[in-house]
BAZAKOL-755131 format. One record per residue (C-alpha): x, y, z; residue in one letter; residue number from 1. Coordinates in steps of 0.5 Angstrom, whole numbers. Each point is the difference from the previous one (the first is absolute). Example, Ala and Ser with C-alpha at 12.3 -4.5 7.8 and 13.67 -1.06 7.14 Angstrom:
{{25, -9, 16}, 'A', 1}
{{2, 7, -2}, 'S', 2}
***
This chain:
{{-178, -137, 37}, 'X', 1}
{{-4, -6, -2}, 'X', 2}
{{-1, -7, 3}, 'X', 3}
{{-1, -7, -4}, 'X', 4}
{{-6, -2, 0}, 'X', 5}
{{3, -8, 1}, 'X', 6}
{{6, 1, 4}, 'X', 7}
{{-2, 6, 3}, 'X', 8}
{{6, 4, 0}, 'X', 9}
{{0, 7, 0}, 'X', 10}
{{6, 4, -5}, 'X', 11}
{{0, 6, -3}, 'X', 12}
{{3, -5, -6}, 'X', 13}
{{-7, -3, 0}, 'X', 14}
{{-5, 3, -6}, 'X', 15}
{{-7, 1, 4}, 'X', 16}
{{-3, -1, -7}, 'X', 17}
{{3, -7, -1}, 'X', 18}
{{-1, -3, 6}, 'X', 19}
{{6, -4, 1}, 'X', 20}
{{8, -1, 1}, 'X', 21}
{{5, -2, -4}, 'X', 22}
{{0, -6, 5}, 'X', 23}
{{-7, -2, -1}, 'X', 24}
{{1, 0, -7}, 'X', 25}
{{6, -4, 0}, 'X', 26}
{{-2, -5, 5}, 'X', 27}
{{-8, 0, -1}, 'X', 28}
{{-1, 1, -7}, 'X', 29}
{{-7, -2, 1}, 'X', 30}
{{-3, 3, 5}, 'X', 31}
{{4, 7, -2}, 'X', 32}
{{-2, -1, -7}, 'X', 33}
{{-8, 0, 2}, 'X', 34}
{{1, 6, 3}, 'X', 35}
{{4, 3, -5}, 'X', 36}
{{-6, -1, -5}, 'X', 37}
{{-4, 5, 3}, 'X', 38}
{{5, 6, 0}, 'X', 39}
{{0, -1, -7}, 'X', 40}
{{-7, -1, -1}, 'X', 41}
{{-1, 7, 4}, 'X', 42}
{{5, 3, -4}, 'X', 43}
{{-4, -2, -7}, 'X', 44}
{{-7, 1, 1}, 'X', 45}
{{1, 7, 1}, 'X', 46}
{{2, 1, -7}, 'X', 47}
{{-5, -4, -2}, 'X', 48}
{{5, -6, -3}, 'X', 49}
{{-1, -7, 2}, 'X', 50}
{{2, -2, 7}, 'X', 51}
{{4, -6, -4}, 'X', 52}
{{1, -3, -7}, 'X', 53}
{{-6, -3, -2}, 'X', 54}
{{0, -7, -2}, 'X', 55}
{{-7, -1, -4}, 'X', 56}
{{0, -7, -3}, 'X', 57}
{{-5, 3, -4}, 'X', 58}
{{4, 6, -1}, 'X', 59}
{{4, 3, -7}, 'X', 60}
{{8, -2, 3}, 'X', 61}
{{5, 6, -1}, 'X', 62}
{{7, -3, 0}, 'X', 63}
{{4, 6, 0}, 'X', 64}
{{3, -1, 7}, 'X', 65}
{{1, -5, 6}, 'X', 66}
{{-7, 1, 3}, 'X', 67}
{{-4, -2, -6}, 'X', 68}
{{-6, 2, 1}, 'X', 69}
{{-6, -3, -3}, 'X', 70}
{{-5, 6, 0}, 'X', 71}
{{-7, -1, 1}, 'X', 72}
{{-6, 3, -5}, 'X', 73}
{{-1, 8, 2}, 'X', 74}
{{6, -1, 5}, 'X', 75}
{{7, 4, 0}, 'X', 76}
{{7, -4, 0}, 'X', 77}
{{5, 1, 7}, 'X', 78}
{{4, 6, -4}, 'X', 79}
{{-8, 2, -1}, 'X', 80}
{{3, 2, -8}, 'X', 81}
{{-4, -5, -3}, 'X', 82}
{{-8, -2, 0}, 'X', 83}
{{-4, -5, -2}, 'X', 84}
{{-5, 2, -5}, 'X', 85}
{{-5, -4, -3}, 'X', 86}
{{6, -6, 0}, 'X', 87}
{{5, 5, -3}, 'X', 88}
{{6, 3, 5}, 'X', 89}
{{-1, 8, -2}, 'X', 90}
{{6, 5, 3}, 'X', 91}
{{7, 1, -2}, 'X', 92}
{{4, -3, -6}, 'X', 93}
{{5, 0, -4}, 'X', 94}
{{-3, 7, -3}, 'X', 95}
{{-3, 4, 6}, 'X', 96}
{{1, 0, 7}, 'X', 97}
{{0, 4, 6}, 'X', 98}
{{6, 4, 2}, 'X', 99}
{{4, 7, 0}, 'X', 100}
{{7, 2, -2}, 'X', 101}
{{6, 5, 1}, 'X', 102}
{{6, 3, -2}, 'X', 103}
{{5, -1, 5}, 'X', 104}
{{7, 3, -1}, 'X', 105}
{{6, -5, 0}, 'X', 106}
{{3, -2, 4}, 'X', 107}
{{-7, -2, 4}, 'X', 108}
{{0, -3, 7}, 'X', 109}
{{-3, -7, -3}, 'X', 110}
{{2, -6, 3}, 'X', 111}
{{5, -2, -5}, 'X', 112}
{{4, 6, -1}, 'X', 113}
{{6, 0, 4}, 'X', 114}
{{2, -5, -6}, 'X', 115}
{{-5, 1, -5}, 'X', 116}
{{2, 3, -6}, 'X', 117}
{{-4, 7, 1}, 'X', 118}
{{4, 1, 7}, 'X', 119}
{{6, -3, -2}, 'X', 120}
{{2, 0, -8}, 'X', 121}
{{1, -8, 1}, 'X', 122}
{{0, -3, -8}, 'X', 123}
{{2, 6, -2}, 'X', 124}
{{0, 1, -6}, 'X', 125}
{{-5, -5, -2}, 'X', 126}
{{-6, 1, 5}, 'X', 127}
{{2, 6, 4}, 'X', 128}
{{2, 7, -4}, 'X', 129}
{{4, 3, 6}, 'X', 130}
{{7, -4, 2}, 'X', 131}
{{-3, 3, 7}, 'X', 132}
{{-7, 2, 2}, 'X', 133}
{{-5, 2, -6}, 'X', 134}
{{-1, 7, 3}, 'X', 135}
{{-3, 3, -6}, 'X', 136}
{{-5, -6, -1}, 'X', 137}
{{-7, -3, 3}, 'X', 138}
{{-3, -5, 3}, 'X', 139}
{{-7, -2, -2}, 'X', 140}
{{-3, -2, 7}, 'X', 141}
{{-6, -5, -2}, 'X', 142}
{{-5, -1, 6}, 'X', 143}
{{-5, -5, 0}, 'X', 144}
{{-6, -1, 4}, 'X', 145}
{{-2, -6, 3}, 'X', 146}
{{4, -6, 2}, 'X', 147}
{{0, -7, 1}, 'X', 148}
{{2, 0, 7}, 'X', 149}
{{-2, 4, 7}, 'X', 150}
{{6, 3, 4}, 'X', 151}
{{-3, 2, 6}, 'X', 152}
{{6, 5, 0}, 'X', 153}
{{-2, 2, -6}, 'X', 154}
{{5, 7, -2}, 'X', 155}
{{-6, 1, -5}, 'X', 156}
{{-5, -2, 2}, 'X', 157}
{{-5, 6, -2}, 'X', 158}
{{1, -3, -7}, 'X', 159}
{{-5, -4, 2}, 'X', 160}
{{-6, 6, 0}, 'X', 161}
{{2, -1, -9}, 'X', 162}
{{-2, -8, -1}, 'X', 163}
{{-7, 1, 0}, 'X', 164}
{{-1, 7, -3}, 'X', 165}
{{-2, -1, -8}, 'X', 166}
{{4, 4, -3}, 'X', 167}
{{5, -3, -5}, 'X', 168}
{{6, 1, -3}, 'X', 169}
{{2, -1, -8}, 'X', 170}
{{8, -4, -1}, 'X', 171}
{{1, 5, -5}, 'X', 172}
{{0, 6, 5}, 'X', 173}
{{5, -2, 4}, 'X', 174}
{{5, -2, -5}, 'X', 175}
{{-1, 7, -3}, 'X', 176}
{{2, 3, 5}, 'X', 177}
{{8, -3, -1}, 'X', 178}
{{3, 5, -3}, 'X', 179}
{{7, 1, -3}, 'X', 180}
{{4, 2, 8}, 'X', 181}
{{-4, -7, 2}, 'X', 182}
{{5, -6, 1}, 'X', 183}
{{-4, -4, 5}, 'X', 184}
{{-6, -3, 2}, 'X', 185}
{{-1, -2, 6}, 'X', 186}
{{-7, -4, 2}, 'X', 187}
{{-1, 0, 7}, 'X', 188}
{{-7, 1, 5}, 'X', 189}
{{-5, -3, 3}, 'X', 190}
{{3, -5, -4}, 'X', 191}
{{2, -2, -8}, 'X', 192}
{{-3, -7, 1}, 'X', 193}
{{-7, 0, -1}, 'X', 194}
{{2, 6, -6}, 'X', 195}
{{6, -4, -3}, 'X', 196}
{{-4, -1, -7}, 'X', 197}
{{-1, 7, 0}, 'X', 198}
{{8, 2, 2}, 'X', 199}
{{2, -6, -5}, 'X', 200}
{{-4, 4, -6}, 'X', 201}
{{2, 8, 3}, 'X', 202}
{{7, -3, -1}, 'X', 203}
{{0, -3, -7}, 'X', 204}
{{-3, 5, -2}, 'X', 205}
{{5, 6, 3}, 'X', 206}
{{6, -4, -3}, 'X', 207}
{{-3, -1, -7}, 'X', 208}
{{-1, 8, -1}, 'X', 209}
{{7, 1, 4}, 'X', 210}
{{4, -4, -4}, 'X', 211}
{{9, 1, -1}, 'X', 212}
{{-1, 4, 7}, 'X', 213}
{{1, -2, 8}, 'X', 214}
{{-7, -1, 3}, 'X', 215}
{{1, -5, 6}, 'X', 216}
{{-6, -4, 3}, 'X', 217}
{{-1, -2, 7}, 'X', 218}
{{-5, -3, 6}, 'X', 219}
{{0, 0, 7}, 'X', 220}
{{-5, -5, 2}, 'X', 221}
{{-1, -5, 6}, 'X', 222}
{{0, -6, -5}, 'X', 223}
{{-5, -3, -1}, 'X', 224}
{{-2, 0, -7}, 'X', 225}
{{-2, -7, -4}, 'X', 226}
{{7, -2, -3}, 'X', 227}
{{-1, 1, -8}, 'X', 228}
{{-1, 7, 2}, 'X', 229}
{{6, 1, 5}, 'X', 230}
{{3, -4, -6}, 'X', 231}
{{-2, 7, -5}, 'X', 232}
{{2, 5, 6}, 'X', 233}
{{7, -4, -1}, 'X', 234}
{{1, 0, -8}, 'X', 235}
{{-2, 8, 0}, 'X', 236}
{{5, 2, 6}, 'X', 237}
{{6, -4, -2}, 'X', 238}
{{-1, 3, -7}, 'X', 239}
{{-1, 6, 1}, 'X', 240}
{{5, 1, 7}, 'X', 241}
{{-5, 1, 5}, 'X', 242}
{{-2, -4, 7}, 'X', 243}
{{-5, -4, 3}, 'X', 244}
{{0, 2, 6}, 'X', 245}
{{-3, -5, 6}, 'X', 246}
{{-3, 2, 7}, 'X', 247}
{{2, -7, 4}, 'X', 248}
{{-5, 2, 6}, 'X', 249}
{{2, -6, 4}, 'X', 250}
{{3, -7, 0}, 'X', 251}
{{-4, -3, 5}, 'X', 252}
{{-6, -2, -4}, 'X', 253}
{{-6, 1, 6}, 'X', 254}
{{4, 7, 1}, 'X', 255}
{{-2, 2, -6}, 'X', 256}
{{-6, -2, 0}, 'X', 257}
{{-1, 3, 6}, 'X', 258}
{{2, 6, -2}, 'X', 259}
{{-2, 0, -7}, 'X', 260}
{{-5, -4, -1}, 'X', 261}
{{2, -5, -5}, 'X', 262}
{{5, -5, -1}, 'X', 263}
{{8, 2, -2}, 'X', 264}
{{0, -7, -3}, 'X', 265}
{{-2, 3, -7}, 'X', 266}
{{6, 6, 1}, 'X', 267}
{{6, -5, 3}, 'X', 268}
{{-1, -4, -8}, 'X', 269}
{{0, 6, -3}, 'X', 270}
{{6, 3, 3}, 'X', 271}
{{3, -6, -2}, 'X', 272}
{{-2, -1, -6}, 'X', 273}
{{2, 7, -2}, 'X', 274}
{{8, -2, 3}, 'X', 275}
{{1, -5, -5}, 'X', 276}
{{-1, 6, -5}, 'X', 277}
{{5, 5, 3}, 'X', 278}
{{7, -2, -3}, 'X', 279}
{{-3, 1, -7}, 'X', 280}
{{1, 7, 2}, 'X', 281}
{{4, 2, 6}, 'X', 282}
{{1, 7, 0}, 'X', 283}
{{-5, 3, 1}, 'X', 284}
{{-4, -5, 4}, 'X', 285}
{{-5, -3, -2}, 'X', 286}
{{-2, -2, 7}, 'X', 287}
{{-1, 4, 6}, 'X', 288}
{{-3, -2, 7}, 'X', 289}
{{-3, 4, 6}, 'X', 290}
{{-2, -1, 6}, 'X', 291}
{{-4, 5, 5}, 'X', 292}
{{2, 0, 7}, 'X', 293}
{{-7, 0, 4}, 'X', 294}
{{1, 0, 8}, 'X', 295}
{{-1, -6, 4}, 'X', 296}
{{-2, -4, -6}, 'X', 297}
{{6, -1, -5}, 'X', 298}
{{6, -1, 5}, 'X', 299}
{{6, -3, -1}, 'X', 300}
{{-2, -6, -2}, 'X', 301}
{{-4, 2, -6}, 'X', 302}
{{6, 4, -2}, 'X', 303}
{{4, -6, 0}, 'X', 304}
{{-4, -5, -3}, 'X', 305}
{{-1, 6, -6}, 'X', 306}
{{7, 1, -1}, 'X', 307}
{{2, -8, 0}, 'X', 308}
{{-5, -1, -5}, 'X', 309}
{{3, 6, -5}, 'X', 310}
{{7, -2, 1}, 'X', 311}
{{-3, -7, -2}, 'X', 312}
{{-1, 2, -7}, 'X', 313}
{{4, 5, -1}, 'X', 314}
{{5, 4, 6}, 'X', 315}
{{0, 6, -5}, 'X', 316}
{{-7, 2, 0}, 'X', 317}
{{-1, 7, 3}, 'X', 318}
{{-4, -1, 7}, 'X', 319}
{{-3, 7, 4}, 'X', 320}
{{-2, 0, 6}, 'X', 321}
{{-5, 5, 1}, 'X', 322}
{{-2, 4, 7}, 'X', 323}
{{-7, 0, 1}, 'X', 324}
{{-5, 6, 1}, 'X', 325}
{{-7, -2, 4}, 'X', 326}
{{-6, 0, -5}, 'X', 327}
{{-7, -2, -1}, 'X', 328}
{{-3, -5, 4}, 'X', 329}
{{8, -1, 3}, 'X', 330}
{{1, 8, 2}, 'X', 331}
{{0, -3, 8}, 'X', 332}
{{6, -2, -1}, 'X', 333}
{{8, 1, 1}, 'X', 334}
{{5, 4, -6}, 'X', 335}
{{6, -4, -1}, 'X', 336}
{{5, -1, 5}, 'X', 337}
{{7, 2, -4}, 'X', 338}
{{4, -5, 6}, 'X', 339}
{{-5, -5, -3}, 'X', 340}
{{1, 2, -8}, 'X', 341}
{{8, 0, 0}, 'X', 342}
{{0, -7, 4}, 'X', 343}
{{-5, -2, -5}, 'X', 344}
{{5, 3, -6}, 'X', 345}
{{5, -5, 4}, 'X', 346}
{{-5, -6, -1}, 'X', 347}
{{0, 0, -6}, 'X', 348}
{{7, 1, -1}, 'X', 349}
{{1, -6, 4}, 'X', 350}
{{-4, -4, -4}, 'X', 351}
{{4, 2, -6}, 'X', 352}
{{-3, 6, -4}, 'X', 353}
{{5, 5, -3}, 'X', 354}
{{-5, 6, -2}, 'X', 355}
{{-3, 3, 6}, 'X', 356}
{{-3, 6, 2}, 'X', 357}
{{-6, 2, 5}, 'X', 358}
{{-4, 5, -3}, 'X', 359}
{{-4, 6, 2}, 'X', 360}
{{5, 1, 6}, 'X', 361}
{{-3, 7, 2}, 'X', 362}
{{-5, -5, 4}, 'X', 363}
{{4, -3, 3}, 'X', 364}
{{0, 1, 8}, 'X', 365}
***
């Protein structure tokens, strides 16, 4: 059990890390923000990666995402994937970046199969070699390192150790390994964002050598990528069958920006933007959104404000609500209550969505 440092209300729905409740958030965005900051900034120095994007007006500028950063000489950027070196911005590009890969058989347990085409065989034939689930084929699972935001409930943080290490790897690596069982690529980390030049290039490439067959291309990221990128990510996934996938963390903007670190202001466009593309391809969807339901933080409130907003582009788009587990500088806290999630099902369903799930229900209590 942890108390806020404002309100000084103790609950087990408290993050001792954090330092705040929801309701402090809510109702003294300023103050609990001030305090916010410092758990991120803990969470950070001890990977060596800057305490918050930099904004030296000297700075070389790296537009790849909402934070913008304007990176000092000799100095890394807040994903720490780029350096300033004798004024050239050095790291990952379109042709090398710091990842890892797998073959997962279909159908997976990402977040999109319940109505993707490698679990379900939805735009079969065209995008999906099965009427059903592609037993028989793999997905190529695409991990990269490094992200634009700082979940500090982050389900992967460990990646974190790999920003800074120097070993780099070549685009041509990994799109040799997609083999003729690959239907699909999916992109996930971390996050793609700040490794989208990288992903763009890998998946042109693996569809120019895999012509006449299905080789679907997925996302799953939190959505803050600059819009010309997200506008590629859309071209690559419509034409190949695959989805873009986005984590809304969070409606309230201090909420998010409590709990990650970063505004959502970048990622509620982008979502929008991507919505106006999805009647060009309605099976299988293009667009996908998912939400992680963090004890004490993303009530019922967040979930409606979530589902009003999807069902205001689009009442079809698919939406999970996932169960959470207790990680990284978050692990003080609660698994999700399945009372809570079903009534968050309901929610949305209030507020006009048709294509619910709640995932991970084997971490419901």
């Amino acid at each position: 059990m942890a108390q806020c440092n404002l309100c000084n209300t103790a609950s087990r729905f408290i993050s001792k890390e954090l330092g705040v409740c929801l309701k402090c958030i809510r109702e003294r965005p300023e103050d609990a923000l001030a305090l916010t900051v410092q758990a991120h900034a803990k969470s950070r120095v001890t990977f060596g990666l800057p305490e918050k994007p930099p904004k030296d007006p000297l700075g070389i500028p790296c537009n790849i995402c909402v934070n913008e950063c304007r990176i000092p000489e000799n100095e890394i950027g807040y994903c720490g994937l780029r350096k300033n070196e004798g004024g050239k911005i050095t790291g990952v590009s379109s042709e090398k970046g710091k990842l890892s890969w797998y073959h997962d058989s279909l159908p997976t347990n990402c977040v999109g199969d319940w109505i993707c085409p490698g679990g379900t065989g939805a735009g079969y034939p065209k995008y999906a070699h099965r009427p059903g689930p592609e037993l028989g084929y793999k997905n190529l699972a695409v991990f990269f390192h490094g992200c634009s935001f700082n979940c500090l409930y982050c389900q992967n943080w460990q990646s974190k150790r790999e920003v800074l290490k120097p070993y780099i790897t070549p685009v041509f690596s990994l799109v040799s390994d997609v083999d003729e069982r690959t239907s699909c690529i999916c992109y996930f980390g971390g996050d793609p964002t700040p490794q989208l030049s990288f992903s763009l290039k890998a998946s042109r490439l693996a569809l120019e050598e895999n012509k006449g067959r299905i080789l679907r291309i997925c996302w799953e990221t939190n959505g803050s990528m600059r819009q010309s990128l997200l506008d590629e990510m859309i071209e690559i996934a419509l034409s190949s069958g695959g989805c873009i996938k986005f984590d809304l963390k969070a409606w309230d903007e201090n909420l998010h920006t409590a709990l990650t670190g970063i505004t959502n202001k970048r990622t509620l466009e982008n979502f929008m933007r991507a919505g106006k593309k999805i009647n060009q391809r309605p099976v299988p969807p293009l667009l996908i959104a998912s939400t992680l339901l963090v004890p004490g933080y993303i009530d019922e409130d967040e979930i409606r404000g979530i589902a009003k907003f999807i069902a205001s582009i689009n009442p079809d788009i698919p939406y999970s609500l996932l169960a959470f587990h207790p990680q990284f500088y978050m692990s003080d806290m609660q698994f999700t209550q399945k009372v809570l999630a079903y009534r968050y099902l309901s929610v949305a369903q209030e507020e006009g969505l048709k294509n619910i799930r709640i995932g991970n229900v084997h971490l419901l209590v």
